[in-house]
ROSERO-710508 format. One record per atom (N, C-alpha, C, O, CB): residue in three letters; residue number from 0; x, y, z. Coordinates in nm, 3 decimals. Glycine has a CB too. Layout:
// residues N
[ALA, NUM, [X, Y, Z]]
...
//
This chain:
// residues 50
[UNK, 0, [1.265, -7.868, 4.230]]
[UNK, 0, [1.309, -8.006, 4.240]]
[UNK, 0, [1.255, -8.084, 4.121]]
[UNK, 0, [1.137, -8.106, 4.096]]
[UNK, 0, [1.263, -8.068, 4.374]]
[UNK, 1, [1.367, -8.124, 4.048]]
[UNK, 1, [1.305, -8.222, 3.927]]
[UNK, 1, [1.277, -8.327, 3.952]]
[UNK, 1, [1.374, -8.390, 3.993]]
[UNK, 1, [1.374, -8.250, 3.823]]
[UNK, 2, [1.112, -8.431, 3.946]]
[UNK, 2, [1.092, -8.531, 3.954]]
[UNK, 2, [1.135, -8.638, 3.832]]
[UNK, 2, [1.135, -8.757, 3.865]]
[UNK, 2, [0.982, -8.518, 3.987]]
[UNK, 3, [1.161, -8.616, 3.735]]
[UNK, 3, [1.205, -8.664, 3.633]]
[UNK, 3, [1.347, -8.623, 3.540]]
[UNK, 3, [1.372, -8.503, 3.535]]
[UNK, 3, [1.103, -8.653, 3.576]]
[UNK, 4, [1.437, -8.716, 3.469]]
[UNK, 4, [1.523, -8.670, 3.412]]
[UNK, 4, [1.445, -8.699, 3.204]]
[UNK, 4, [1.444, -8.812, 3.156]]
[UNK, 4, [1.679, -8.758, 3.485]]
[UNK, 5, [1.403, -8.596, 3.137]]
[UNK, 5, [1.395, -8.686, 3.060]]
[UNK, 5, [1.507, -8.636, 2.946]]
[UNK, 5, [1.542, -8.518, 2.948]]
[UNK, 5, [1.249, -8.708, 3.022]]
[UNK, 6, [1.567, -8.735, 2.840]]
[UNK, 6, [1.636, -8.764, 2.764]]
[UNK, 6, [1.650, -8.808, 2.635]]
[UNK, 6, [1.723, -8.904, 2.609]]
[UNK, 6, [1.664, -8.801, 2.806]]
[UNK, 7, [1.582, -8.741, 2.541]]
[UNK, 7, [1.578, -8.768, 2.386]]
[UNK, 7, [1.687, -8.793, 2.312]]
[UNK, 7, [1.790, -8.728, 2.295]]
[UNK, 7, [1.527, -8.670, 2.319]]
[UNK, 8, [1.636, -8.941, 2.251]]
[UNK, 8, [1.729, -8.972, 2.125]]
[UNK, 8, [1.713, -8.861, 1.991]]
[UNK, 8, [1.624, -8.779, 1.969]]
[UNK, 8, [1.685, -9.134, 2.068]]
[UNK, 9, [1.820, -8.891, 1.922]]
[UNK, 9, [1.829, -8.760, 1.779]]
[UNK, 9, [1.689, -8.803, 1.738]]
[UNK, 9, [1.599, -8.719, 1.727]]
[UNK, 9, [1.978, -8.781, 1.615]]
[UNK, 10, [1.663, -8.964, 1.711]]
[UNK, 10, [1.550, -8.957, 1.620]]
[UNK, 10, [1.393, -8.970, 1.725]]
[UNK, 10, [1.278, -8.992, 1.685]]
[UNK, 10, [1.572, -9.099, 1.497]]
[UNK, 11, [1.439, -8.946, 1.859]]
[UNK, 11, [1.276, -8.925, 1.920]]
[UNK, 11, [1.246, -8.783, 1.894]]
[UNK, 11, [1.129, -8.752, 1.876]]
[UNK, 11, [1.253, -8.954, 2.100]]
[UNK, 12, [1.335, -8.694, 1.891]]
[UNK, 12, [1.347, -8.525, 1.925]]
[UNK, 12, [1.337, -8.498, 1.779]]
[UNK, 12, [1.311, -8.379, 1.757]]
[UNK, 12, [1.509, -8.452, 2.012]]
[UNK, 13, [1.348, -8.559, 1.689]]
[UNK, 13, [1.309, -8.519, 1.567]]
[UNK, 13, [1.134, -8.556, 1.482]]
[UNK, 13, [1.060, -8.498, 1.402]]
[UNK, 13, [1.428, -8.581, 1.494]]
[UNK, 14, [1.134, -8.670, 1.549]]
[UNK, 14, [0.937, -8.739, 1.556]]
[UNK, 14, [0.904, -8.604, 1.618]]
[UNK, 14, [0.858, -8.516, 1.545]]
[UNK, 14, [0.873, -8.920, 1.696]]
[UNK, 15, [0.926, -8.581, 1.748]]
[UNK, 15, [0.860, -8.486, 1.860]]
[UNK, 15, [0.845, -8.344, 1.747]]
[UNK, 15, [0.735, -8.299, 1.713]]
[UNK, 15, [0.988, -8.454, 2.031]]
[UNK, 16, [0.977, -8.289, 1.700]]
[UNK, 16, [0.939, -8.183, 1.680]]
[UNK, 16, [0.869, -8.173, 1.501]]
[UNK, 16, [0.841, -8.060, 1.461]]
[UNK, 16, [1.065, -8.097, 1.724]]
[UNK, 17, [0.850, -8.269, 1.425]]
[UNK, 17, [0.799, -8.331, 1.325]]
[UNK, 17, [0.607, -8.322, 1.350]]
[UNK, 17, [0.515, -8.262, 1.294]]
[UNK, 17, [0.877, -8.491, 1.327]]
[UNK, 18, [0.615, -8.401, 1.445]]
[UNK, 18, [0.459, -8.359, 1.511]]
[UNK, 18, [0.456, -8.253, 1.522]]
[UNK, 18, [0.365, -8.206, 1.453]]
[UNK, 18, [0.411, -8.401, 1.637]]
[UNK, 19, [0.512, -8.177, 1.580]]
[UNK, 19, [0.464, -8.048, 1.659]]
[UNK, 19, [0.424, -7.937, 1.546]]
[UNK, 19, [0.348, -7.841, 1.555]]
[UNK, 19, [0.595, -7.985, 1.768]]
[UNK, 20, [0.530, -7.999, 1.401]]
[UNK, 20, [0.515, -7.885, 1.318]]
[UNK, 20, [0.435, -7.913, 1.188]]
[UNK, 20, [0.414, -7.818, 1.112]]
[UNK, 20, [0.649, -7.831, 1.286]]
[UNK, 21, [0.390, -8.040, 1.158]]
[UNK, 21, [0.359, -8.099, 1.033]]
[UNK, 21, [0.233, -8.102, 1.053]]
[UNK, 21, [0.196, -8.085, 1.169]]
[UNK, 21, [0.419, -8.226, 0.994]]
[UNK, 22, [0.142, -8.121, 0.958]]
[UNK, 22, [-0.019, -8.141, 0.985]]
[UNK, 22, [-0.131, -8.129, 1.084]]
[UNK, 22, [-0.139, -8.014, 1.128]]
[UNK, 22, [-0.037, -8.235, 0.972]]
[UNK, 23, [-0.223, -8.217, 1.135]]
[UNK, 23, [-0.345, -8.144, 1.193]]
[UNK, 23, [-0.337, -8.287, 1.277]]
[UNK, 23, [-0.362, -8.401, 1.238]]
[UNK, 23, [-0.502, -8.088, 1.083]]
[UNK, 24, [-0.282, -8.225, 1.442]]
[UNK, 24, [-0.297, -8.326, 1.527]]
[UNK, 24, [-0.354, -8.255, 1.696]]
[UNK, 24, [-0.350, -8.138, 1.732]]
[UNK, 24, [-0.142, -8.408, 1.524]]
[UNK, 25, [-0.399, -8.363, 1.764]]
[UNK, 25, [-0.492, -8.331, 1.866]]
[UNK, 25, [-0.399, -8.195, 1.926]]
[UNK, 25, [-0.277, -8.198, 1.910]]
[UNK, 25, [-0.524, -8.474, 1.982]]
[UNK, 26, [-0.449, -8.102, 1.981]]
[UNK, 26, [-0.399, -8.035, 2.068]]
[UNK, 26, [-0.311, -8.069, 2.213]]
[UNK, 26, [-0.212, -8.013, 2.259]]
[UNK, 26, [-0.491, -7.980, 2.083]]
[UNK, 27, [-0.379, -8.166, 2.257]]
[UNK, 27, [-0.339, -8.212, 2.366]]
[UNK, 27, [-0.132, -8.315, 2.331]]
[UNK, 27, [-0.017, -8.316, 2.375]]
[UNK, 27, [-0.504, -8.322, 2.417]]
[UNK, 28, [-0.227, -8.384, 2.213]]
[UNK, 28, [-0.072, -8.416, 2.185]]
[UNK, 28, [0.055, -8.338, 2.146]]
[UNK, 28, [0.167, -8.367, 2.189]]
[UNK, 28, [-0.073, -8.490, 2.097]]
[UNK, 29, [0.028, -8.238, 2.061]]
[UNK, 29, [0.134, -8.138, 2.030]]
[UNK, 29, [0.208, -8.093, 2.154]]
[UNK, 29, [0.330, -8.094, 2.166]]
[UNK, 29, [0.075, -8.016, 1.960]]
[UNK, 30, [0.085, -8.036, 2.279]]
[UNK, 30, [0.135, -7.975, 2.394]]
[UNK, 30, [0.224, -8.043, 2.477]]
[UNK, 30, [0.312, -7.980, 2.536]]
[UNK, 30, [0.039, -7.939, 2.466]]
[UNK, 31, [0.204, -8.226, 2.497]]
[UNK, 31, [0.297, -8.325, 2.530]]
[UNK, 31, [0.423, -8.319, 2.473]]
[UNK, 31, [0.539, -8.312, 2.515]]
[UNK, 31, [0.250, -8.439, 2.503]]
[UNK, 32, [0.373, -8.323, 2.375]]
[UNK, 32, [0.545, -8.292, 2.237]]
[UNK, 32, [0.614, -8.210, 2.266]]
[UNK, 32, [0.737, -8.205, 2.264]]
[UNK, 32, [0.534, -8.235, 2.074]]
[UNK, 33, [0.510, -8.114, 2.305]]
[UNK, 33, [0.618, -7.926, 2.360]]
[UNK, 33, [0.711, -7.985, 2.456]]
[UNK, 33, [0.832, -8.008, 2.452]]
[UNK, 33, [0.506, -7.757, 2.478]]
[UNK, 34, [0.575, -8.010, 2.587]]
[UNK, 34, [0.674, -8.046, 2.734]]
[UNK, 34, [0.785, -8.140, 2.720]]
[UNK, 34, [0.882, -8.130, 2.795]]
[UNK, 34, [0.586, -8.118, 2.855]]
[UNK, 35, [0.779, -8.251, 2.610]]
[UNK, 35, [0.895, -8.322, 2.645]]
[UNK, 35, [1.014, -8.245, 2.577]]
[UNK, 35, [1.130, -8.269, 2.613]]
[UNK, 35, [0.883, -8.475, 2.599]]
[UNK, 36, [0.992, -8.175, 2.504]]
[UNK, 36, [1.111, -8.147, 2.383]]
[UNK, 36, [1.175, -8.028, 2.475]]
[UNK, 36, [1.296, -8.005, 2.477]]
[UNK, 36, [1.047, -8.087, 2.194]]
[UNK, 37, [1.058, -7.941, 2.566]]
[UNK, 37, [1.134, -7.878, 2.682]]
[UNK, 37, [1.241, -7.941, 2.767]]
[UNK, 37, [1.355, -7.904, 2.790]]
[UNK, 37, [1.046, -7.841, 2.771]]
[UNK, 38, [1.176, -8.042, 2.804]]
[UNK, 38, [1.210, -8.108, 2.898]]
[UNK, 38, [1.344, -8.161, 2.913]]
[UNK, 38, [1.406, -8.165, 3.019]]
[UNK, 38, [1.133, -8.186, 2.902]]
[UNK, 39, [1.394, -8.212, 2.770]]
[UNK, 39, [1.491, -8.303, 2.704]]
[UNK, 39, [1.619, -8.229, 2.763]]
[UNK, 39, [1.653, -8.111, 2.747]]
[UNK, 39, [1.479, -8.311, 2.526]]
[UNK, 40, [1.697, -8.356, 2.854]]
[UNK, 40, [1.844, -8.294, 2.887]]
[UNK, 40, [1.956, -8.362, 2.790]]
[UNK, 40, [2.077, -8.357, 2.811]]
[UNK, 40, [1.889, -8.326, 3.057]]
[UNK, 41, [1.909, -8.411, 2.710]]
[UNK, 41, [1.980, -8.462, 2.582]]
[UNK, 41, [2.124, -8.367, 2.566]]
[UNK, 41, [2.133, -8.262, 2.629]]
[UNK, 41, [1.868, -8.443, 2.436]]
[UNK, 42, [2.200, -8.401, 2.503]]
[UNK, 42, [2.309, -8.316, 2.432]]
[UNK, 42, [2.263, -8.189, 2.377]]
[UNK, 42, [2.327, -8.086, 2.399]]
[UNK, 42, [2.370, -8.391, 2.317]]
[UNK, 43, [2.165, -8.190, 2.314]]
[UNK, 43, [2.083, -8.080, 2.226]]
[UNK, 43, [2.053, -7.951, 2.363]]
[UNK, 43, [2.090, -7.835, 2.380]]
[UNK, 43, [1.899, -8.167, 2.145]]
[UNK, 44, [1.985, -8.029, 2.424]]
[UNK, 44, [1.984, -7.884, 2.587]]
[UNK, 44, [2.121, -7.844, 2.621]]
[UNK, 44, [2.148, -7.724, 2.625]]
[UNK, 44, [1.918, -7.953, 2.777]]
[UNK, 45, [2.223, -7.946, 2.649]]
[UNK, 45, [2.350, -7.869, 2.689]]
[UNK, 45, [2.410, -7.781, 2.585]]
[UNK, 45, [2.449, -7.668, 2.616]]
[UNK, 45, [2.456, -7.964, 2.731]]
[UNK, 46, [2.423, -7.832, 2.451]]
[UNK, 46, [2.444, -7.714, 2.332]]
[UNK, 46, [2.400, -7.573, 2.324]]
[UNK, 46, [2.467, -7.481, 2.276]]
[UNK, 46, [2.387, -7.755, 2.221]]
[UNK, 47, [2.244, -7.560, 2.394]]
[UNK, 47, [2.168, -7.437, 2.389]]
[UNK, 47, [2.258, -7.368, 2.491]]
[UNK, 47, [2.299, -7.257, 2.457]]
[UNK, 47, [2.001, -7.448, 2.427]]
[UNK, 48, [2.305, -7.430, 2.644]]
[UNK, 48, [2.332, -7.362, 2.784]]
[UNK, 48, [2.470, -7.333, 2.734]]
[UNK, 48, [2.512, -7.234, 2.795]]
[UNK, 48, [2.315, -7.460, 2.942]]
[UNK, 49, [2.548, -7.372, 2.661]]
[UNK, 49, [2.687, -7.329, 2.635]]
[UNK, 49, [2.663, -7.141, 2.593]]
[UNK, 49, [2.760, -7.071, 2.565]]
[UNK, 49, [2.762, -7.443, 2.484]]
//
């Protein structure tokens, strides 16, 4: 059961994965970055399920 829907804009999902891959940032934040960019039912997730 999903408690949340979440939904990235082009340019949040591009910050997100920008962090995740560029320089020297907390651990804890990258791992947030992961879960949301998982998370994301954006257009970009339905593209992958096609």
């Amino acid at each position: 059961m999903k408690k949340y829907l979440v939904t990235l804009a082009k340019e949040e999902r591009e910050a997100l994965d920008a962090l995740t891959s560029k320089g020297k940032h907390q651990s804890q934040k990258i791992l947030n970055a992961l879960i949301l960019l998982g998370c994301d039912e954006g257009e970009y997730q339905m593209k992958l399920s096609e």
